[in-house]
KEDOSE-523997 format. One record per residue (C-alpha): x, y, z; residue in three letters. Coordinates in Angstrom, 2 decimals, always signed. Layout:
u: X	v: Y	w: Z	residuo: ALA;
...
//
This chain:
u: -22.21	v: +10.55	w: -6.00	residuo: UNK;
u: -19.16	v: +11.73	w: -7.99	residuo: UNK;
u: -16.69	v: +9.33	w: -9.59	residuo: UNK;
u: -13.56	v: +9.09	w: -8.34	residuo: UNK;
u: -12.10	v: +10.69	w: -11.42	residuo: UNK;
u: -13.98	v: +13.65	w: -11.11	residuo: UNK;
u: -13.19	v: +13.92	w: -7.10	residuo: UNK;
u: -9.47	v: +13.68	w: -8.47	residuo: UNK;
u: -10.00	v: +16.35	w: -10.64	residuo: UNK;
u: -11.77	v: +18.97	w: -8.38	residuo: UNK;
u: -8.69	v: +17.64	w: -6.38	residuo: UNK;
u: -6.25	v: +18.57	w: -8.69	residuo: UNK;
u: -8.19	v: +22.12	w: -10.29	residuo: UNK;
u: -8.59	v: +23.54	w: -6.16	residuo: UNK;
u: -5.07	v: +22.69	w: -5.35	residuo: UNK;
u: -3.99	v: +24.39	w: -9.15	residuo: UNK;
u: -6.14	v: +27.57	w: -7.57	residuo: UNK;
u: -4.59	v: +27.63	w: -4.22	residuo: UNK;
u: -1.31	v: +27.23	w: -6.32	residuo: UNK;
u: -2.28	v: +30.30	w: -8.30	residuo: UNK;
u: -3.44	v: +32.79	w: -5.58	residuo: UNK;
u: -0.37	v: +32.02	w: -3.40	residuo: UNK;
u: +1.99	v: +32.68	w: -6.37	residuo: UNK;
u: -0.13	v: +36.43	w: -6.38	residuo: UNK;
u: +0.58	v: +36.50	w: -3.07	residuo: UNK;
u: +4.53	v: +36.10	w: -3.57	residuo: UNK;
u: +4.61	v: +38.76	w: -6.03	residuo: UNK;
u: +2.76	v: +41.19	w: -4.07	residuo: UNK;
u: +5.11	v: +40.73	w: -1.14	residuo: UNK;
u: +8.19	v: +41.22	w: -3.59	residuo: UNK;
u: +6.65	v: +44.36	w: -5.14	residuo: UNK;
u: +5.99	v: +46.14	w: -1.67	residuo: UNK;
u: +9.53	v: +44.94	w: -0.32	residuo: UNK;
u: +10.94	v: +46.31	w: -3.79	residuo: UNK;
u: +9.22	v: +49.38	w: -3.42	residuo: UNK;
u: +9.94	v: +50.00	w: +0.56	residuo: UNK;
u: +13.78	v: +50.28	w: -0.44	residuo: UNK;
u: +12.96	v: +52.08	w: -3.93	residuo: UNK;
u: +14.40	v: +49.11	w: -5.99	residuo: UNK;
u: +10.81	v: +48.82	w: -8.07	residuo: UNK;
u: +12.87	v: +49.62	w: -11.42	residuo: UNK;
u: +15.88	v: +47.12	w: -10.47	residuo: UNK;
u: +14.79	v: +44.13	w: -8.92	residuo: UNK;
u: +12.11	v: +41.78	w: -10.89	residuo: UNK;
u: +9.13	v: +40.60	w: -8.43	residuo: UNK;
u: +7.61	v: +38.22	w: -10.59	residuo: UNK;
u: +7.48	v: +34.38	w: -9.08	residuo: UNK;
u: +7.36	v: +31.48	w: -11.82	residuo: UNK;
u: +4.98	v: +29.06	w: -10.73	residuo: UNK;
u: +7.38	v: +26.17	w: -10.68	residuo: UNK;
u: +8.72	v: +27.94	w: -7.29	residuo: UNK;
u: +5.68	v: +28.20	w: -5.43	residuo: UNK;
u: +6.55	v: +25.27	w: -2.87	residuo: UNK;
u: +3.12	v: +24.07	w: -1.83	residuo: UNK;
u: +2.85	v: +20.14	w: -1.31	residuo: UNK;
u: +0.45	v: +19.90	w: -4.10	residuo: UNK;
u: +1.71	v: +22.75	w: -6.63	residuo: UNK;
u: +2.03	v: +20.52	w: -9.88	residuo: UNK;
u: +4.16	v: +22.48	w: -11.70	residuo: UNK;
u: +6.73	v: +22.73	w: -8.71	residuo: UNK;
u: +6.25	v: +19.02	w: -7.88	residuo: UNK;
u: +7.05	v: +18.23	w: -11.82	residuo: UNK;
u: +8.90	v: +21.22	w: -12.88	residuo: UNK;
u: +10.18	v: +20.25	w: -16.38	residuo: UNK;
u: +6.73	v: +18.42	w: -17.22	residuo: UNK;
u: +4.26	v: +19.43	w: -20.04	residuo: UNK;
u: +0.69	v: +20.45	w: -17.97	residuo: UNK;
u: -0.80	v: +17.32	w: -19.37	residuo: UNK;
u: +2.04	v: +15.85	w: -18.12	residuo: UNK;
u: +1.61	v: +16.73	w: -14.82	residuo: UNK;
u: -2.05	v: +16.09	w: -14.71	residuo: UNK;
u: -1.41	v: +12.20	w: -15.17	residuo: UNK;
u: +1.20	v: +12.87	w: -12.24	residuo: UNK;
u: -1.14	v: +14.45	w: -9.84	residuo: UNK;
u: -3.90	v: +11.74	w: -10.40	residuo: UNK;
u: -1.03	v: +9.28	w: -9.91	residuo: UNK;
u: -0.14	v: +10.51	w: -6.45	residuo: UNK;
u: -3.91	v: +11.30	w: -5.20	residuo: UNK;
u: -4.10	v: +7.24	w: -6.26	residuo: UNK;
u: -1.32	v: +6.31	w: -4.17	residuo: UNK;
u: -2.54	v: +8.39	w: -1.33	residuo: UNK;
u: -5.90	v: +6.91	w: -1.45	residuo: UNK;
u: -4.05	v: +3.28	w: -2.27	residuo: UNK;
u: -2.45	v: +4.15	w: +1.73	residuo: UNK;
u: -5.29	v: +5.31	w: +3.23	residuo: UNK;
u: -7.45	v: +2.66	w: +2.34	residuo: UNK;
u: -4.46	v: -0.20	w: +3.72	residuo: UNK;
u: -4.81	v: +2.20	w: +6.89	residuo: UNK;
u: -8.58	v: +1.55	w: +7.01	residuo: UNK;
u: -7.94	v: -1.60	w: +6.55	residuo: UNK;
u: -5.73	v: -2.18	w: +10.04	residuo: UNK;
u: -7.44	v: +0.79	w: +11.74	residuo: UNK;
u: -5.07	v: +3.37	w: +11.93	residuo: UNK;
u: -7.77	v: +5.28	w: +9.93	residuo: UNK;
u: -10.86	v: +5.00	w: +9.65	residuo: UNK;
u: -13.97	v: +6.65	w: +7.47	residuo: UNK;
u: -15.93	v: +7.00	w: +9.76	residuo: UNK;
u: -13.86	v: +9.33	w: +12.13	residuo: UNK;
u: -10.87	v: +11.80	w: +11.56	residuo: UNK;
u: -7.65	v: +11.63	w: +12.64	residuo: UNK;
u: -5.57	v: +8.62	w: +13.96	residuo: UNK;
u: -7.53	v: +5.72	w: +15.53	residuo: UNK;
u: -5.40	v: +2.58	w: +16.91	residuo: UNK;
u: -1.46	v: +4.24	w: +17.26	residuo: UNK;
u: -0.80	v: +3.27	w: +20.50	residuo: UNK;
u: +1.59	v: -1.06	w: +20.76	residuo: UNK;
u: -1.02	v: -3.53	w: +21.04	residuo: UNK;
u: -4.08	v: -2.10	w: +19.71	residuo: UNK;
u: -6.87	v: -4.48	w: +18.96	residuo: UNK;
u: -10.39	v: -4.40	w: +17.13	residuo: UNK;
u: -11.62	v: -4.02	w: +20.62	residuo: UNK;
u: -9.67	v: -0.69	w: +21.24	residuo: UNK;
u: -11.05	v: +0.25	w: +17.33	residuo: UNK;
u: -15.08	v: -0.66	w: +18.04	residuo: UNK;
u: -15.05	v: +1.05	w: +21.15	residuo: UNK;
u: -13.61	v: +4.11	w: +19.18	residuo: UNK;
u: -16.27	v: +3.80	w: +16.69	residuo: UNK;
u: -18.66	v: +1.63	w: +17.51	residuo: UNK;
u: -20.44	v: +1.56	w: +14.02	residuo: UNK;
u: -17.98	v: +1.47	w: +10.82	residuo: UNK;
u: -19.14	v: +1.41	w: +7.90	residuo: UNK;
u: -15.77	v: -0.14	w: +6.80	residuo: UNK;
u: -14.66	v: -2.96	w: +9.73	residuo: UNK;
u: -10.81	v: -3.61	w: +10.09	residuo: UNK;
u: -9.41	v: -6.72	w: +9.80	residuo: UNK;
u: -9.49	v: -8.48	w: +12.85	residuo: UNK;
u: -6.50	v: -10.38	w: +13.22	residuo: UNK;
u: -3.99	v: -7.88	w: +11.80	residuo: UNK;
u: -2.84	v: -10.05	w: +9.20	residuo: UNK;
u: -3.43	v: -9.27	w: +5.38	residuo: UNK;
u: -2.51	v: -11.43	w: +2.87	residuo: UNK;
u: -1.12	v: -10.65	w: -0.81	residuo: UNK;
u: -0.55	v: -13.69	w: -2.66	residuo: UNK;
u: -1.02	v: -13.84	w: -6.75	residuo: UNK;
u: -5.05	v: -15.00	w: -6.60	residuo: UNK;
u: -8.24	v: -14.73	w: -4.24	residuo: UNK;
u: -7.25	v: -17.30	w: -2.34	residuo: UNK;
u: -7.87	v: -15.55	w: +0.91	residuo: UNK;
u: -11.29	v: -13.75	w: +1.79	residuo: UNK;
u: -9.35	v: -10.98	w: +3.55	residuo: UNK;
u: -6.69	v: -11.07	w: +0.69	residuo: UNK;
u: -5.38	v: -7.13	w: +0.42	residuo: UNK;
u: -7.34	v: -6.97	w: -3.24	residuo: UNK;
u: -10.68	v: -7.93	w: -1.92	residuo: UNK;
u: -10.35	v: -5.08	w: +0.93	residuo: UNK;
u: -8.99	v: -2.80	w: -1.38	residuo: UNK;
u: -12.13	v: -3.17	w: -3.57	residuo: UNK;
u: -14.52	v: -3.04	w: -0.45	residuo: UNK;
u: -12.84	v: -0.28	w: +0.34	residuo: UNK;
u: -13.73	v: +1.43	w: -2.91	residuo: UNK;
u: -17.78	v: +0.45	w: -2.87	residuo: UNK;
u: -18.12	v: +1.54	w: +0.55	residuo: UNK;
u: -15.77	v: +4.77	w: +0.57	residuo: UNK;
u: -17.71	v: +5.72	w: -2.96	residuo: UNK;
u: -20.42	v: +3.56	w: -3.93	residuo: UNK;
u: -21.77	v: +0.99	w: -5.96	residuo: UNK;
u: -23.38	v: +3.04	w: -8.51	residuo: UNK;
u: -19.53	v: +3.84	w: -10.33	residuo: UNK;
u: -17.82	v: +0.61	w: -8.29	residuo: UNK;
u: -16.48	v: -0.35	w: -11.80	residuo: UNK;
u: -15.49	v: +3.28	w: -13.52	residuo: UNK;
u: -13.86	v: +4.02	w: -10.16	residuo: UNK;
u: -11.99	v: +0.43	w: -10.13	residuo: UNK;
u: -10.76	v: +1.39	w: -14.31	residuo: UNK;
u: -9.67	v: +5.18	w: -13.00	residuo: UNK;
u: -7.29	v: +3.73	w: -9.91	residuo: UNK;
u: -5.59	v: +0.92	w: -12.07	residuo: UNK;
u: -5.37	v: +3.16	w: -14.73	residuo: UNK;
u: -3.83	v: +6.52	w: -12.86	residuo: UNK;
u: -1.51	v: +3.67	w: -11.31	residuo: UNK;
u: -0.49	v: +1.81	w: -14.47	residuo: UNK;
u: -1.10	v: -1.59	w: -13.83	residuo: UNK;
u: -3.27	v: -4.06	w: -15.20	residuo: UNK;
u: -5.32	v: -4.30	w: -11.81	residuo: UNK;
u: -5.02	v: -4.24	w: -8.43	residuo: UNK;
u: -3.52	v: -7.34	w: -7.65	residuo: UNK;
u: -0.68	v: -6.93	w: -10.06	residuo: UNK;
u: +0.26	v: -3.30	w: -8.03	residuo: UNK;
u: +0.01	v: -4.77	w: -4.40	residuo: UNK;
u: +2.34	v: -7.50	w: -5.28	residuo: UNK;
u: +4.79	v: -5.57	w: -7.36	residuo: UNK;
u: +4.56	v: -2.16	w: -5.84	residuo: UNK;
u: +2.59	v: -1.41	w: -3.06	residuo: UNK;
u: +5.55	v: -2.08	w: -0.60	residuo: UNK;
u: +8.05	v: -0.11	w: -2.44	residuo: UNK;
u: +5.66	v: +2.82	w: -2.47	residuo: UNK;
u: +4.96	v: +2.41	w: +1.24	residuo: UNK;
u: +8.83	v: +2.06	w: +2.12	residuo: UNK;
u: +9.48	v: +5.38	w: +0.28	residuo: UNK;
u: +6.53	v: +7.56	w: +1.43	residuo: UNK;
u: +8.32	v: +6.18	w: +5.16	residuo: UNK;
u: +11.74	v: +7.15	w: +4.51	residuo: UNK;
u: +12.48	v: +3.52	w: +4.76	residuo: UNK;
u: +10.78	v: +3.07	w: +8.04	residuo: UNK;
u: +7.40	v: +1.47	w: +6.91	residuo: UNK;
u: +4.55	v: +1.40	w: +9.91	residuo: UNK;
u: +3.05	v: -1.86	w: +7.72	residuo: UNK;
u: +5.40	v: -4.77	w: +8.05	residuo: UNK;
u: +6.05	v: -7.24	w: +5.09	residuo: UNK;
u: +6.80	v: -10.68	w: +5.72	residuo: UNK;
u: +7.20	v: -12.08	w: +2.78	residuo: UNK;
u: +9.06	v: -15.50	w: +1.62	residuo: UNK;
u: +12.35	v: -15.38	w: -0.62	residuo: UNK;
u: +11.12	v: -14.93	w: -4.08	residuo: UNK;
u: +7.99	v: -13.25	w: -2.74	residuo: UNK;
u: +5.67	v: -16.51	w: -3.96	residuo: UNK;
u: +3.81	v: -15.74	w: -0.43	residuo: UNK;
u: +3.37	v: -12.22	w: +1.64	residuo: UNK;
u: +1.62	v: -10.61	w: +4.24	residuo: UNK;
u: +0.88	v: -7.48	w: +5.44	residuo: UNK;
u: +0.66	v: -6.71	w: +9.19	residuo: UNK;
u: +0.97	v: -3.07	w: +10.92	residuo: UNK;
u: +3.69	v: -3.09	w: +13.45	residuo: UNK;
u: +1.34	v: -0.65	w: +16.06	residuo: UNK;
u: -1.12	v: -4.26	w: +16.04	residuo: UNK;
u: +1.83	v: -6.44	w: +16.30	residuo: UNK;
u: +2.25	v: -8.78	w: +19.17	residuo: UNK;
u: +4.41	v: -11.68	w: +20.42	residuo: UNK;
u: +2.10	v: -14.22	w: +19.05	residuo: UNK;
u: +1.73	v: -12.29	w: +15.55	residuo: UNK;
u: +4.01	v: -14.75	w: +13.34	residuo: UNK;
u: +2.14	v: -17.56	w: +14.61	residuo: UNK;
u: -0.77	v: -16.23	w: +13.41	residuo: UNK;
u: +1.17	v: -15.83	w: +9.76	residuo: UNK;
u: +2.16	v: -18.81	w: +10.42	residuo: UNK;
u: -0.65	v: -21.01	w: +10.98	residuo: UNK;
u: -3.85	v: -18.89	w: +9.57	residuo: UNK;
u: -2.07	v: -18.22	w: +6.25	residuo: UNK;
u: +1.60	v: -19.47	w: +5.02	residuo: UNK;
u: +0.76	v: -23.44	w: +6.00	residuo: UNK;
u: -3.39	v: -22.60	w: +5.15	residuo: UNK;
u: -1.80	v: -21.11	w: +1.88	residuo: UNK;
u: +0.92	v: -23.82	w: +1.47	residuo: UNK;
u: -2.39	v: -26.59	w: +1.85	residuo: UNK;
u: -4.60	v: -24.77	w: -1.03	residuo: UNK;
u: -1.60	v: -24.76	w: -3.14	residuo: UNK;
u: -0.59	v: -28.28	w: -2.46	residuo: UNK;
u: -4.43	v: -29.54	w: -3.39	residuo: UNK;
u: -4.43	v: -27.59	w: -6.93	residuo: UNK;
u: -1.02	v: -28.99	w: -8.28	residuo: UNK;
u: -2.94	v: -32.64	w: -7.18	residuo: UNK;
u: -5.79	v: -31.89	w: -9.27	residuo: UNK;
u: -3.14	v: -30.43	w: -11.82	residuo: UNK;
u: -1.45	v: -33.31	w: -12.25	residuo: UNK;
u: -4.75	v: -35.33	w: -12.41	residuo: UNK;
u: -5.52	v: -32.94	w: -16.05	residuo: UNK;
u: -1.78	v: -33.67	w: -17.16	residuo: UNK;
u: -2.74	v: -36.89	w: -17.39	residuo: UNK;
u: -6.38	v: -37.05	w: -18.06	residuo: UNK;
u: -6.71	v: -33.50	w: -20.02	residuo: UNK;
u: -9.11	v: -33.04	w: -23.23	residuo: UNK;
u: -5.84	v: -32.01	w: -25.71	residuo: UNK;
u: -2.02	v: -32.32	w: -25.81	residuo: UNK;
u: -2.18	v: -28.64	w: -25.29	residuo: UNK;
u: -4.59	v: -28.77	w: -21.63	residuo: UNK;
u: -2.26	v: -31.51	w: -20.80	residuo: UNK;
u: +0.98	v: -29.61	w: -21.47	residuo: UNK;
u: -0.47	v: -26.49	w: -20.04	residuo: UNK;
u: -1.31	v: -28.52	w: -16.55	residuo: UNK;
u: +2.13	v: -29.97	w: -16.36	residuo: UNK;
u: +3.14	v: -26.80	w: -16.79	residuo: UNK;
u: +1.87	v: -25.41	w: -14.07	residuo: UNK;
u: +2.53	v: -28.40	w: -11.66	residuo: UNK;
u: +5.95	v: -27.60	w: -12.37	residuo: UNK;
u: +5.34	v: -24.05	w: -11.61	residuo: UNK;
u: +3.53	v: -24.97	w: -7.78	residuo: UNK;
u: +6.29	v: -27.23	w: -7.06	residuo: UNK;
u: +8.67	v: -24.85	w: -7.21	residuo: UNK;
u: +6.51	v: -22.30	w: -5.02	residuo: UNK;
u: +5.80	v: -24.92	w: -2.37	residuo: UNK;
u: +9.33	v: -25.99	w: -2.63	residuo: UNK;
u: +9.96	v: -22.11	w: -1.56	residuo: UNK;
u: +7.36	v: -21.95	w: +1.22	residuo: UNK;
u: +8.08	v: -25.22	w: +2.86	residuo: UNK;
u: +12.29	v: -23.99	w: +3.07	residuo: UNK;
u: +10.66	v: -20.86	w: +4.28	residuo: UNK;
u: +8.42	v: -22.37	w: +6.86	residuo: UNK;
u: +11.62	v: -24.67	w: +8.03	residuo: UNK;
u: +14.32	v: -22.42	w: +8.14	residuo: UNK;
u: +12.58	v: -18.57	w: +8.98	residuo: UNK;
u: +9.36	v: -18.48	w: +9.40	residuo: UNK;
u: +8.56	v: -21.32	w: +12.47	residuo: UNK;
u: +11.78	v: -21.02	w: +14.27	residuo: UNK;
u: +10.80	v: -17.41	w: +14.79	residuo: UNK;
u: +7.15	v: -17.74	w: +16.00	residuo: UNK;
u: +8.57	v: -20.17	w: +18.62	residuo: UNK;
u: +10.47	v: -17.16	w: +19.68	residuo: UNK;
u: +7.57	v: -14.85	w: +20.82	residuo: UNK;
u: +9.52	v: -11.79	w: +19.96	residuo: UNK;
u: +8.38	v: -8.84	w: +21.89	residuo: UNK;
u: +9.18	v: -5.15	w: +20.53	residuo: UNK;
u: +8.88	v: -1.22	w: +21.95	residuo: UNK;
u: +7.78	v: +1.10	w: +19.65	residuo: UNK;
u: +9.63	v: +3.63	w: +21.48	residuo: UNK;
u: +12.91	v: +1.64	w: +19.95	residuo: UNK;
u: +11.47	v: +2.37	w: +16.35	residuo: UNK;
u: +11.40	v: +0.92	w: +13.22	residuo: UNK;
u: +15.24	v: +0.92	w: +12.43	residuo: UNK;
u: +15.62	v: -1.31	w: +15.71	residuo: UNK;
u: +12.87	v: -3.47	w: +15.43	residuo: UNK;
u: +12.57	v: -4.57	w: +12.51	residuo: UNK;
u: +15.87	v: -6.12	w: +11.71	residuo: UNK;
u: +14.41	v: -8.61	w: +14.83	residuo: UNK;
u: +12.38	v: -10.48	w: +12.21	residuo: UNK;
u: +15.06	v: -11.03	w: +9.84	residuo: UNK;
u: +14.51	v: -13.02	w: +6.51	residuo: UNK;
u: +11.13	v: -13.84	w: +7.71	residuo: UNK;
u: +10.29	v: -9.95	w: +6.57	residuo: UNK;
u: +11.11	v: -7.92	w: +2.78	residuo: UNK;
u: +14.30	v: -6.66	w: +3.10	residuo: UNK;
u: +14.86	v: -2.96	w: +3.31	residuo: UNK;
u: +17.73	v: -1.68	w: +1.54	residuo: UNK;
u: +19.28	v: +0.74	w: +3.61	residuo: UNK;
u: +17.33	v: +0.21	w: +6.37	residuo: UNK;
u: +20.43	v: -0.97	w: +9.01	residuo: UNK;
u: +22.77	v: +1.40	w: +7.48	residuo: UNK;
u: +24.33	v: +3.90	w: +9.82	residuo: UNK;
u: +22.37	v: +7.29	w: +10.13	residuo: UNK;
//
């Protein structure tokens, strides 16, 4: 099996040859247009590149890039792609196993999913809630799918080389550091500002997680609620306890400074989520808030309030 870096360059070198032949194309219209009205001597049929408008045409995507440039670009954007696909596969709006949309339709379950495909190779997350939080504290936390995703979409064999290529084309550290600090931005703007995944996430972003509105249903923030913010708030609250234990018990001045340190650090956080909890989160899952997706995004999503990332621009006037 290829690596992913090569399957991004085939990518990129077919689209640069589609990009090529259509440009040929352009001209040869303009020269037999130029010559039907006799104007082969005054009017220049030549097309630069840079104005062939196909979705994946480099050099009119990045116009006033270098072609190295623009390579780093292009394996950027196939990453993000792939990044969006893979979340898809992860609630079921995709899957690998079968083309096209699978759950789209309010209140899709796993149930509606398996009988679809009865056999994935990649299985959805069952619940519809994804967590992204700053460590593997969940086993369905948005990294660990993201790397499943990876071995089963293209194998063990280059699990690691494919793992270096994505946080590389994508400039990050790894994985987790891009899901937390830009994975919702990116969705938001490939949506126009009217994402299909839904962010709740609390005010300094210390917890978050993903759902996919065409899953959601009444009981959905309960299940954020319960299964993961107070689960989350309880893992949290046991590791600044055994924190403060090692500021008091550590090896060194410096393992004891660096534990108080960090029980400073947690306090704050579950300061954050319990205020969060109180005041947004709880009051709304009492609620039971029922949308239409006929209404769209722009009129249900302000419903959820604080409890979700706030979308600049999202309530403005069209």
């Amino acid at each position: 099996m290829k690596t992913l870096e090569q399957i991004v360059t085939q990518h990129r070198d077919e689209w640069a040859a589609r990009s090529l032949a259509q440009q040929q194309l352009e001209i040869e219209n303009n020269e037999a247009v130029a010559k039907l009205y006799g104007l082969e001597d005054e009017v220049p049929s030549h097309v630069p590149l840079e104005r062939v408008s196909l979705t994946n045409n480099s050099a009119f995507r990045w116009p006033n890039k270098t072609p190295a440039e623009r390579d780093v670009l292009f394996a950027q954007s196939a990453i993000n792609d792939l990044i969006s696909y893979a979340v898809g596969c992860m609630f079921g709006r995709y899957s690998l196993d079968e083309p096209g949309l699978i759950l789209a339709n309010q209140g899709d379950t796993l149930t509606e999913y398996l009988a679809k495909v009865p056999n994935p190779s990649f299985t959805p997350d069952a619940d519809n809630v994804i967590p992204i939080v700053d460590g593997d504290w969940f086993e369905d936390d948005i990294v660990a799918r993201c790397r499943e995703f990876l071995r089963v979409a293209f194998g063990e064999e280059h699990f690691e080389e494919n793992l270096r290529f994505v946080t590389g084309s994508l400039g990050v550290k790894d994985l987790r550091t891009y899901f937390l600090k830009s994975f919702y931005t990116d969705h938001v703007k490939r949506y126009k500002k009217r994402p299909i995944y839904w962010l709740f996430s609390s005010p300094k972003g210390s917890f978050n997680a993903l759902i996919y509105m065409h899953r959601y249903t009444p009981s959905t923030v309960s299940t954020v609620l319960n299964e993961y913010l107070r689960e989350y708030v309880g893992k949290l609250e046991a590791s600044r306890q055994h924190h403060e234990r090692l500021a008091t018990s550590g090896d060194t001045p410096r393992a004891r400074a660096a534990a108080q340190k960090e029980v400073d650090r947690l306090r704050k956080v579950l300061l954050e989520l319990e205020e969060y909890e109180h005041d947004v989160l709880y009051p709304l899952a009492t609620q039971q808030i029922t949308i239409d997706l006929d209404d769209g995004v722009k009129a249900n999503y302000p419903k959820f309030g604080a409890a979700l990332k706030k979308i600049p621009g999202l309530e403005a006037r069209e």
